[in-house]
C-alpha positions as CSV (number, residue, x, y, z in Angstrom):
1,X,-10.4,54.8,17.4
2,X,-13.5,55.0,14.9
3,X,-10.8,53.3,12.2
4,X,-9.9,50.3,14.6
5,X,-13.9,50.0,15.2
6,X,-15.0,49.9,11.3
7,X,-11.8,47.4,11.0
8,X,-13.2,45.0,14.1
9,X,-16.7,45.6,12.3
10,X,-15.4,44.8,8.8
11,X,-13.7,41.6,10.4
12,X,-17.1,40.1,11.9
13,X,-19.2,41.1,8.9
14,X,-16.5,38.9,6.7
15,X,-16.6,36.2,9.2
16,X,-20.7,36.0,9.3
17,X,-20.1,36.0,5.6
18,X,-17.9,33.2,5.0
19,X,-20.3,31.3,7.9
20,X,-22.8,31.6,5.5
21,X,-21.0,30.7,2.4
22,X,-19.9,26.9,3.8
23,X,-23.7,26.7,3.7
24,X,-23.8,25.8,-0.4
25,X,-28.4,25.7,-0.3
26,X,-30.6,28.3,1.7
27,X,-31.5,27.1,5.3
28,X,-29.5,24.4,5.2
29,X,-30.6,22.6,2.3
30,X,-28.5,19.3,0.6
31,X,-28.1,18.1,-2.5
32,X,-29.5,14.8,-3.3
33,X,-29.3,13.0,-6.4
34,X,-31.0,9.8,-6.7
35,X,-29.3,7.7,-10.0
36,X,-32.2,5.3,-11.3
37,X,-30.2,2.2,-12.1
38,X,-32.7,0.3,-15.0
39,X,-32.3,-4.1,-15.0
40,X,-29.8,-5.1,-17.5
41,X,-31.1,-5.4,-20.6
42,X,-33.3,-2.3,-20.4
43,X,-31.3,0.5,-21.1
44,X,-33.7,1.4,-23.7
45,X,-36.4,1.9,-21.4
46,X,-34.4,5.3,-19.9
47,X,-36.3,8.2,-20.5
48,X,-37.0,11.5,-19.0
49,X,-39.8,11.7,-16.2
50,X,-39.6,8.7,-14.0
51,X,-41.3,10.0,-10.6
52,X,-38.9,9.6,-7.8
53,X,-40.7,10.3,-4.2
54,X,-39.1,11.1,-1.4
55,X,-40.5,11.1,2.3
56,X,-38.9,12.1,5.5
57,X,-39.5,8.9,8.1
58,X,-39.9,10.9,11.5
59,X,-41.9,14.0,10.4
60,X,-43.9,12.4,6.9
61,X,-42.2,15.5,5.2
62,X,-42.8,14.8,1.2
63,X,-41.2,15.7,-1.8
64,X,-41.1,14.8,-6.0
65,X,-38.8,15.1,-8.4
66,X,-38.4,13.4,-11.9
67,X,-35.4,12.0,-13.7
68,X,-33.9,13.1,-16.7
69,X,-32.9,11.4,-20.2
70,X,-29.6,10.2,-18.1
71,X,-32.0,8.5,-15.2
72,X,-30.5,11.5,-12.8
73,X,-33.2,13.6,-10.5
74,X,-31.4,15.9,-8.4
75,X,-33.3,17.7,-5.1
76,X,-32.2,19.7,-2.3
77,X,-33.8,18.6,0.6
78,X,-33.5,19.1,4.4
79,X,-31.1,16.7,6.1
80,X,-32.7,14.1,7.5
81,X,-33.6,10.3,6.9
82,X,-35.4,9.2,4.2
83,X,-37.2,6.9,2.3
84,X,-37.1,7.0,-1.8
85,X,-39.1,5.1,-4.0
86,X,-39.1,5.8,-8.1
87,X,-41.6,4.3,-10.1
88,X,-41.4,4.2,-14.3
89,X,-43.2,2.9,-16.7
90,X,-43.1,1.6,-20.5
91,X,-46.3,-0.2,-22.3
92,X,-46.4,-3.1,-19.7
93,X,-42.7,-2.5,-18.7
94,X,-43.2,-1.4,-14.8
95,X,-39.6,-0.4,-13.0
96,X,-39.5,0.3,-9.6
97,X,-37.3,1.0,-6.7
98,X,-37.0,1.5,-3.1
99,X,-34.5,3.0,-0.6
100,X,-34.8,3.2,2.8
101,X,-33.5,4.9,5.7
102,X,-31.1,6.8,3.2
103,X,-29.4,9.4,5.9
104,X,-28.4,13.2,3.8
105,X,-26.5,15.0,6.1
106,X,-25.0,16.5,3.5
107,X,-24.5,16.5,-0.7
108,X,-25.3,12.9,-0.9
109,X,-25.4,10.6,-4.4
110,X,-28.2,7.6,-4.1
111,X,-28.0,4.4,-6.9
112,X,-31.7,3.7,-7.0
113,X,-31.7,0.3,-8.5
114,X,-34.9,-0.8,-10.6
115,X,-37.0,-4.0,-10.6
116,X,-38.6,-4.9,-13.8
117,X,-42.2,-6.3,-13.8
118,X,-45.2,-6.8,-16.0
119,X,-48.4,-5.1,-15.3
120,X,-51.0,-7.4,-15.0
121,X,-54.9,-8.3,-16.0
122,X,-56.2,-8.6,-12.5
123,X,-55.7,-5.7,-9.6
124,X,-56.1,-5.5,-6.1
125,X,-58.8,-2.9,-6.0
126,X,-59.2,-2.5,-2.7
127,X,-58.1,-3.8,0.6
128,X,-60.8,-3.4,3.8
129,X,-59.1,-5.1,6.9
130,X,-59.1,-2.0,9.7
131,X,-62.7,-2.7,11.0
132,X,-65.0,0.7,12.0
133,X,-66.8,1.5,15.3
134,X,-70.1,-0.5,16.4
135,X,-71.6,3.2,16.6
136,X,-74.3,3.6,18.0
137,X,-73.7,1.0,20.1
138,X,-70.2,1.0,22.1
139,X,-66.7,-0.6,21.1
140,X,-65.0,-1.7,17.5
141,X,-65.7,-4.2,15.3
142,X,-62.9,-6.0,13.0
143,X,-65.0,-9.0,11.6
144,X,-65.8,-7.7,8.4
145,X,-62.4,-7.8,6.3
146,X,-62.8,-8.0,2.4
147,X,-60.2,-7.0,-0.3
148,X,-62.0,-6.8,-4.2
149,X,-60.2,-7.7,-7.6
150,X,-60.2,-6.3,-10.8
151,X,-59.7,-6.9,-14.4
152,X,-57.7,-4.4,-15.4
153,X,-57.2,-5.5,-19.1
154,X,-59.7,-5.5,-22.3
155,X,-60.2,-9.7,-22.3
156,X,-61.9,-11.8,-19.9
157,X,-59.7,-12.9,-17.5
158,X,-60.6,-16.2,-15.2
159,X,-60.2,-16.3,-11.4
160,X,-59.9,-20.7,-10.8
161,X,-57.4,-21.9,-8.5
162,X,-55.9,-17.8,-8.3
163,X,-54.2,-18.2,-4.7
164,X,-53.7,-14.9,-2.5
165,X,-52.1,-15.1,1.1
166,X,-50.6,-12.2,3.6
167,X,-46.7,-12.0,4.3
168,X,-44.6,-12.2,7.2
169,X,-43.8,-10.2,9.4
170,X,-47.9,-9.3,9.6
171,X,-47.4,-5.7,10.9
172,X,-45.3,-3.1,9.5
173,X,-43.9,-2.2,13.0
174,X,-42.8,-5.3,13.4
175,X,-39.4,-7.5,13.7
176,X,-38.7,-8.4,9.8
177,X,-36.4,-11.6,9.8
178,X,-36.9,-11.5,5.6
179,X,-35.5,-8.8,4.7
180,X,-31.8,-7.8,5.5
181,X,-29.3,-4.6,4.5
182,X,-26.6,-4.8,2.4
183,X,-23.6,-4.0,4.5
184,X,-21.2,-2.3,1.9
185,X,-24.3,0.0,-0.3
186,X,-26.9,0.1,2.8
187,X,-30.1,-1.3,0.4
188,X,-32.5,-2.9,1.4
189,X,-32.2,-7.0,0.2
190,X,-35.2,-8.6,0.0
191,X,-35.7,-12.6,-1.0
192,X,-36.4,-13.7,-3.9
193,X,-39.9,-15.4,-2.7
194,X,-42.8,-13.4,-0.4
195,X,-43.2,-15.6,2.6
196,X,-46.5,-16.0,2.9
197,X,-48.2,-16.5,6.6
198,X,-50.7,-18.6,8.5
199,X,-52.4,-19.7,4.7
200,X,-52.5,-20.1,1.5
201,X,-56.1,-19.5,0.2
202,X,-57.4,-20.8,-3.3
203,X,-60.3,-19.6,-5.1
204,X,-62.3,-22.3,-7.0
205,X,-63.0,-23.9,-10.5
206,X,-62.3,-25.9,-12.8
207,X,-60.1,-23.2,-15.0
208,X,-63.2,-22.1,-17.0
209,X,-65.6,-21.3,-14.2
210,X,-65.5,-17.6,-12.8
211,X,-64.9,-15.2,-15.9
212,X,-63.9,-11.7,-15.3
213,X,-65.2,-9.5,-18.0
214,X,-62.9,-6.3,-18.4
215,X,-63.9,-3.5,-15.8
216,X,-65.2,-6.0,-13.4
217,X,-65.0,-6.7,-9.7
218,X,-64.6,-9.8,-7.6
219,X,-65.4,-9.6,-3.7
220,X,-63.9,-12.1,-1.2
221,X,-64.6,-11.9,2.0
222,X,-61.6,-12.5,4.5
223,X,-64.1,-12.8,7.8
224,X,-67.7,-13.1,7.4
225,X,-69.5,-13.4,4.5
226,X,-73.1,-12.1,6.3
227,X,-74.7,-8.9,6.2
228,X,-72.7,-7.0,8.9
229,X,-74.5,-3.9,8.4
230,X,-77.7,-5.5,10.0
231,X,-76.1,-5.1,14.0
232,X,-73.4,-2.1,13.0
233,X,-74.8,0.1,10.6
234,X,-70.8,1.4,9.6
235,X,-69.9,-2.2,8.5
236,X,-70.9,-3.9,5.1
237,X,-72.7,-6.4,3.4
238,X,-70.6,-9.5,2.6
239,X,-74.0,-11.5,2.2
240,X,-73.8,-11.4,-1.8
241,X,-74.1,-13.9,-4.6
242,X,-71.0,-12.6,-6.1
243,X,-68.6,-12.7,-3.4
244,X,-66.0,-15.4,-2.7
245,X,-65.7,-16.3,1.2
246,X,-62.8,-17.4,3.5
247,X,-65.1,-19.9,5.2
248,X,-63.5,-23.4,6.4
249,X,-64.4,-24.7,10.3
250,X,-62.1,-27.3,10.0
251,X,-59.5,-24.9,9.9
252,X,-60.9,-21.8,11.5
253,X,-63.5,-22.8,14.1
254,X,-64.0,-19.7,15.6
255,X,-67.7,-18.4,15.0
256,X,-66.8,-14.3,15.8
257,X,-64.1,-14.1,13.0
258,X,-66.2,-16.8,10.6
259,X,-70.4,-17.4,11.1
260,X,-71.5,-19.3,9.0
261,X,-72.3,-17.4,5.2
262,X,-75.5,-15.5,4.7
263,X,-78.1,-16.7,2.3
264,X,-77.2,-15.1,-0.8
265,X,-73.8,-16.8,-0.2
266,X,-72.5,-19.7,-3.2
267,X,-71.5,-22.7,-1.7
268,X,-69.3,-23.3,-5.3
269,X,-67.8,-19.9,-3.9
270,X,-66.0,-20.9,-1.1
271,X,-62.5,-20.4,-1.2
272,X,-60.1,-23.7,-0.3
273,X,-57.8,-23.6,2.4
274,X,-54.4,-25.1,0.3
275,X,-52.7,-25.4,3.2
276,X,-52.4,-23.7,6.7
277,X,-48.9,-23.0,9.0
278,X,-50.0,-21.4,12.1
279,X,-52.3,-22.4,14.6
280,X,-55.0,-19.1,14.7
281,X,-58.6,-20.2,14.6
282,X,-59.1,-17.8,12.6
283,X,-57.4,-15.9,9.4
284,X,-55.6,-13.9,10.6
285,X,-55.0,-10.3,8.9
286,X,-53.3,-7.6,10.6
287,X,-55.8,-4.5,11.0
288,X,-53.5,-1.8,10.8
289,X,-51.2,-2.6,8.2
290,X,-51.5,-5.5,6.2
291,X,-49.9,-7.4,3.0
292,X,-51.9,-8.8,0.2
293,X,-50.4,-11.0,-2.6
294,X,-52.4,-12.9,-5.4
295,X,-50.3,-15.3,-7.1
296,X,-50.4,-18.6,-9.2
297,X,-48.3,-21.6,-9.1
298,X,-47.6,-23.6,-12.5
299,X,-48.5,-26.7,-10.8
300,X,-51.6,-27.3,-8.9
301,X,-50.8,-25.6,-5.5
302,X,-51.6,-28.4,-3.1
303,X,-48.8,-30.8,-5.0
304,X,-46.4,-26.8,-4.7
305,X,-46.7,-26.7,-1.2
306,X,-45.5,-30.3,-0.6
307,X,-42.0,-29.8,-2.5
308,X,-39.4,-29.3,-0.2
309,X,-38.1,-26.6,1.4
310,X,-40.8,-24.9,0.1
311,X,-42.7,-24.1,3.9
312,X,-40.0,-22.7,6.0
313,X,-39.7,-21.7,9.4
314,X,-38.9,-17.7,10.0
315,X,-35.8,-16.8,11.1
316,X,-35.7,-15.9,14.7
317,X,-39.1,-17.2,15.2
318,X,-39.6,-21.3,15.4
319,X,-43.3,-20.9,15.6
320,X,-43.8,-18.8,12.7
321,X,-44.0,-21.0,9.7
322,X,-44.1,-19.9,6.0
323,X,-44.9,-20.8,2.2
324,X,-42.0,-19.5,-0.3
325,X,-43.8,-18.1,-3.3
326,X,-41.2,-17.2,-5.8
327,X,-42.1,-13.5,-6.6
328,X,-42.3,-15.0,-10.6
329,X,-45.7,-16.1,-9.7
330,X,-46.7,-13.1,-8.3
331,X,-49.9,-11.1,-10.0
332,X,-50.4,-8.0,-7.8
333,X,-49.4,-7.4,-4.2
334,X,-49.9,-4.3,-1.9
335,X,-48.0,-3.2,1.1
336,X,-49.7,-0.9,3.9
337,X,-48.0,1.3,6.7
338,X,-49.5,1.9,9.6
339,X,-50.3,5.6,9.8
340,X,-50.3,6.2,13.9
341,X,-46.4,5.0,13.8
342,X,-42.5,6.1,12.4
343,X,-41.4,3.0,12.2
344,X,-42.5,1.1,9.5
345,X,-40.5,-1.6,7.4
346,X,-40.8,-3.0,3.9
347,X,-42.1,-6.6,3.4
348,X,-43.0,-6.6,0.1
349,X,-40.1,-6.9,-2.7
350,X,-40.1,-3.6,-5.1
351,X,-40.8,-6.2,-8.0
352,X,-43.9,-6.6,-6.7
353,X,-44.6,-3.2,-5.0
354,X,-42.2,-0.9,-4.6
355,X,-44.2,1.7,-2.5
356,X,-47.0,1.6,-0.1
357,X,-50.5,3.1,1.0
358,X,-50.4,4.8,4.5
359,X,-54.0,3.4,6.7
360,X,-53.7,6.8,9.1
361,X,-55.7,4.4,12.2
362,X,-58.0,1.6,12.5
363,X,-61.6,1.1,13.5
364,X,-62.6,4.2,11.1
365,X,-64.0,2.4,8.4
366,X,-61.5,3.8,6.4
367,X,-60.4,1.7,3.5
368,X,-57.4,1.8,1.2
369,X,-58.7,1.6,-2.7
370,X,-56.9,1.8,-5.6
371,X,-56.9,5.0,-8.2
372,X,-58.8,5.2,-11.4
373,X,-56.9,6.1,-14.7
374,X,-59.1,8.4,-16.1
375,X,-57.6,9.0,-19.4
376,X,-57.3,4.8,-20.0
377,X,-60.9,4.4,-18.5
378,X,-62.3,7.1,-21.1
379,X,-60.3,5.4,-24.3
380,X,-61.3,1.8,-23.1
381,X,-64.6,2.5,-22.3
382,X,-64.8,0.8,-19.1
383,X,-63.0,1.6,-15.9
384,X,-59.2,0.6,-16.1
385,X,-57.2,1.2,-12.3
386,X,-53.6,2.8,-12.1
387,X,-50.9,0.1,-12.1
388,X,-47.4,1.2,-11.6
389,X,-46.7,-1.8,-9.3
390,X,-46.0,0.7,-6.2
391,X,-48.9,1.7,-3.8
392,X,-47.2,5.0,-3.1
393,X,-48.7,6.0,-6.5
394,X,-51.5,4.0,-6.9
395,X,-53.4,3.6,-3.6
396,X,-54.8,6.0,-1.3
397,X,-57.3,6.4,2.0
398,X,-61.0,6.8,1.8
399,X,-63.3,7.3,4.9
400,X,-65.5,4.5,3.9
401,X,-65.7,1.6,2.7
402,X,-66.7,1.2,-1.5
403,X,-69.3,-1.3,-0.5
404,X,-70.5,0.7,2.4
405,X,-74.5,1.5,2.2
């Protein structure tokens, strides 16, 4: 009897064992290996340490790893679905990649193909669109949206007729029409232009008018260019001689969104409306999750936006009209998530930023700013921004705003 027992025993102890042994990682865990696949021509560029991020969509779960001389990172992660981005750079050679909703249920191989870009002279350095509380008074206040740009190289660079715009779909959360899946690989396919919504703004000049030394900062105010700090003590003063305003009553009438600019304001500071495609009376910038794009055109823009085919109805959406700016002529762009939701979507291609900065809720006074390189700002002697063309790397949050006083 006691040798039939230890024989039954034996039996379920080999049993539990080879249960265990179909699981190949501890607690589960897959093997994922993410191939970074560099543009052709730039198989030089492949070098050990490209950082490839890896986020889990429903829980936020993060994770790093780094490729090796082959372009190869290999992980073992949690099954689940994910989104991986890789970012790489060489002098002013920026690759970068994006994969999303990549489902590892088990050992799983990833082609992570790279866009090439250039980093550029000017930066966004910070994008304020989420608004902050009226405290101590009662309610939330959104009309005092700014972004600021940089000049991130060592020569003057000049801001005339520099055209920046948000892209459709204006909410991460939302519907995107743009950008479609590739039914045989699963990748994301983004086109080959950013549809930008509602407007195209321009600043102004005459080519040689508004320098940017190196280390600099231009402010342009999206709402009002007043002194909001003067009613809600959380807000900011937009009511400077420096900044560039979004201020045209022909086109955006509506006296909440856009009073008319303070005293300190330049009226040779007013940025031009090229052309507008929707029908808000007033610019319209999503507060939770927004898409900022500066760009030039090779020809003046106004003549651009009369080409044809170039402003195009969304698909799905006949009342949601669009200008196609090739993604050639893009300078810098910057993609936010909305932090309170799971469900956020790409807009902006990987050539011009593969990644994005989470904004965790609105109505905070919480802005999204850019990080400094230390070790470039020490050797150039003034203060040079991280540029890796993907906001997962070179954004994060701050709890107030960098012109808050």
């Amino acid at each position: 009897m006691k040798r039939l027992i230890l024989i039954l025993l034996a039996a379920l102890l080999a049993a539990a064992c080879a249960r265990e042994y179909r699981s190949p990682w501890p607690d589960g865990l897959q093997l994922l290996s993410i191939n970074a696949v560099y543009p052709a021509g730039y198989a030089d560029a492949v070098h050990e340490g490209a950082v490839i991020r890896i986020e889990e969509v429903s829980s936020g779960a993060a994770y790093r790893a780094q490729t090796d001389r082959r372009g190869l990172a290999e992980i073992r992660i949690p099954a689940g679905i994910y989104r991986i981005t890789c970012s790489d750079r060489t002098g002013k050679d920026l690759f970068n990649g994006t994969a999303d909703k990549v489902v590892v249920t088990e050992r799983r191989t990833v082609d992570l193909l790279l866009a090439h870009s250039r980093a550029g002279s000017l930066v966004i350095k910070e994008v304020y669109t989420g608004g902050c509380s009226k405290a101590p008074q009662e309610g939330t206040y959104q009309s005092d949206q700014y972004f600021i740009i940089h000049n991130n190289d060592t020569e003057t660079a000049w801001l005339d007729s520099l055209c920046f715009g948000t892209l459709s779909p204006y909410n991460s959360t939302a519907v995107n029409n743009w950008v479609t899946r590739d039914a045989a690989t699963g990748e994301l396919v983004f086109p080959d232009f950013a549809p930008v919504v509602t407007v195209v703004w321009q600043l102004p000049g005459n080519g040689r008018s508004f320098p940017l030394e190196p280390g600099e900062d231009a402010v342009v105010a999206l709402r009002g260019a007043i002194d909001h700090t003067l009613q809600y003590p959380l807000s900011v003063n937009l009511n400077r001689s420096d900044v560039f305003t979004c201020y045209n009553p022909t086109y955006f009438p509506n006296p909440t969104y856009h009073p008319a600019p303070g005293d300190q304001v330049r009226a040779d500071r007013y940025a031009q409306v090229v052309i507008k495609t929707g029908q808000a009376n007033a610019n319209t910038v999503s507060l939770s999750s927004p898409t900022l794009v500066l760009f030039r055109t090779p020809m003046p823009a106004g003549d651009y936006v009369l080409q044809p085919d170039v402003v195009q109805v969304t698909p799905g959406n006949s009342a949601d009209r669009v200008v196609k700016v090739p993604y050639g002529w893009v300078i810098d762009a910057v993609e936010v998530f909305d932090g309170r939701s799971g469900g956020n979507a790409k807009r902006v291609s990987p050539a011009a930023d593969a990644g994005f900065v989470m904004q965790s809720d609105i109505y905070k006074g919480h802005t999204l700013r850019r990080r400094v390189d230390e070790a470039a700002s020490a050797e150039n002697g003034y203060e040079v921004l991280m540029d890796t063309n993907n906001s997962s790397n070179d954004f994060y949050e701050s709890e107030i705003q960098s012109l808050h006083r």
